[in-house]
MARMARMI-882635 format. One line per 3 residues: number of its first residue (from 1); their letters; for each residue x, y, z of C-alpha. Coordinates in Angstrom, 3 decimals, always signed. Layout:
NUM = a = X,Y,Z  ...
This chain:
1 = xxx = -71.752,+164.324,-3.895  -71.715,+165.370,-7.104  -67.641,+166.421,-8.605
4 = xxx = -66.610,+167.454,-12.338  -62.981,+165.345,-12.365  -62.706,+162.784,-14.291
7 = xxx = -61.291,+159.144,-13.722  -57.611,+158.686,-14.631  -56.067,+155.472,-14.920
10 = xxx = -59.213,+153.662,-12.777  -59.169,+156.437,-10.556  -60.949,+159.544,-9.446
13 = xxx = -59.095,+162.108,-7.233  -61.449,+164.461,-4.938  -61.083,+166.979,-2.974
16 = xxx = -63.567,+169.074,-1.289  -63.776,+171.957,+1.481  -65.689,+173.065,+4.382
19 = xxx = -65.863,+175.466,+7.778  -65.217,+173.423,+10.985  -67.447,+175.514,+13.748
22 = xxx = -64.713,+176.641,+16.160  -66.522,+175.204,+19.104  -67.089,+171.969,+17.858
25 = xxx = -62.942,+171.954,+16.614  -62.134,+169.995,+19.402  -64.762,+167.347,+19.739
28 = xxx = -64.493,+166.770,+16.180  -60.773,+165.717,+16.054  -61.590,+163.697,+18.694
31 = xxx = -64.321,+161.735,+17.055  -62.166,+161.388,+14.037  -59.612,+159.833,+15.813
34 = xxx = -62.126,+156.684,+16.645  -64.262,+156.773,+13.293  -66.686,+153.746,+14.162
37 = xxx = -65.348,+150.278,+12.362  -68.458,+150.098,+10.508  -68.183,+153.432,+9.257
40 = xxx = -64.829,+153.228,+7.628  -66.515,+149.714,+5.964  -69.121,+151.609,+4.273
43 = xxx = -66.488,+153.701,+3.018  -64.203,+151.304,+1.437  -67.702,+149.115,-0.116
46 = xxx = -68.252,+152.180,-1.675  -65.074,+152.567,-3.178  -63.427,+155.310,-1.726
49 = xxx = -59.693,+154.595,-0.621  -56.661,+156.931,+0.754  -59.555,+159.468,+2.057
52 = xxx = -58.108,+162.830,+4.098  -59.277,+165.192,+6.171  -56.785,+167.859,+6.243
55 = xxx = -57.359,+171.293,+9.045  -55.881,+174.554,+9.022  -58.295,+177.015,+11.535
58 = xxx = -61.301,+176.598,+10.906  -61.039,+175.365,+6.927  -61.251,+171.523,+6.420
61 = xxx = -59.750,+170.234,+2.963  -61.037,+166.499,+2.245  -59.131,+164.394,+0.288
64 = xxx = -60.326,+161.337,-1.347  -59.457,+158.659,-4.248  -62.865,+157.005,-5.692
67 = xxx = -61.618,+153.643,-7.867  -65.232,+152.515,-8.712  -67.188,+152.555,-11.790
70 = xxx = -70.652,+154.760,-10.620  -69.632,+157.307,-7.634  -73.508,+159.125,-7.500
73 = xxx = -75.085,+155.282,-6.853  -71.932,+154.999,-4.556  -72.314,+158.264,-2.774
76 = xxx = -76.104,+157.125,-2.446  -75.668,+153.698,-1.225  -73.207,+154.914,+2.153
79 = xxx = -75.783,+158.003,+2.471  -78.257,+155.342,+3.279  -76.524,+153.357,+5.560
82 = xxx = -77.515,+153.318,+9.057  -74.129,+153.789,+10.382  -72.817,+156.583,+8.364
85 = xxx = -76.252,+158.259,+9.015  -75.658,+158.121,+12.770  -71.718,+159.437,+11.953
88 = xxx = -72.946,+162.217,+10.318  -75.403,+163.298,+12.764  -72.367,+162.963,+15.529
91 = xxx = -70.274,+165.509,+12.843  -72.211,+167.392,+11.089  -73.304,+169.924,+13.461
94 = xxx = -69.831,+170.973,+13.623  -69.682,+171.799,+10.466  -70.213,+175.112,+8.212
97 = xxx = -70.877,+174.281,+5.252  -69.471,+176.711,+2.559  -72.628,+176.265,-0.896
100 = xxx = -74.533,+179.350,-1.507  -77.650,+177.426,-2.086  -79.514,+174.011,-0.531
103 = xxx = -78.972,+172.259,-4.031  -75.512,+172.071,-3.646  -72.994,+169.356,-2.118
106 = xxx = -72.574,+169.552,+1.808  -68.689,+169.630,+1.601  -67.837,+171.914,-1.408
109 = xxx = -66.378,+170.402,-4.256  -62.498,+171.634,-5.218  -61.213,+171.556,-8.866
112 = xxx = -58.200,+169.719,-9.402  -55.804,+172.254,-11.112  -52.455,+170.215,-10.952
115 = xxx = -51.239,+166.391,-10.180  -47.576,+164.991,-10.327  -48.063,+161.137,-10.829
């Protein structure tokens, strides 16, 4: 993932969108409702706490606070892991991704345009 905000006070707010295939809607609220264990690990040893997934149709919002120091090596480190490989094979085909082009991020990146602290 790559995103433009920057860190505030330690931490890095992120938000990102993408299409949720009507006929996998179902199947993938019920997987999220039993994320593995070690999933959710790989998440929080790379850093990522109070993470979102927010639906409305078919339009998922992410939501997602980063509080380390280096999210690409991050990002890179849980991409390799064996179990989140494995989760995203269970959820991605569900998914429509919204990027015009291969080069860009999976789940499309959102710019923050307001925050009450």
């Amino acid at each position: 993932m790559s995103f433009q905000n920057e860190p505030v006070s330690g931490v890095q707010r992120i938000g990102a969108v993408i299409a949720l295939a009507e006929e996998g809607a179902e199947e993938y609220i019920r997987l999220h409702a039993a994320v593995p264990p070690e999933v959710l690990d790989v998440l929080k040893k790379a850093n990522v706490t109070n993470y979102s997934i927010f639906r409305r149709g078919e339009l998922l919002f992410s939501y997602m606070e980063y509080r380390g120091s280096d999210l690409a090596a991050d990002m890179a480190t849980m991409a390799g892991d064996p179990a989140t490989q494995r989760w995203w094979d269970l959820v991605m085909p569900m998914q429509r991704t919204m990027r015009s082009s291969p080069e860009e991020d999976w789940w499309a990146p959102m710019e923050e345009v307001f925050h009450l602290a």
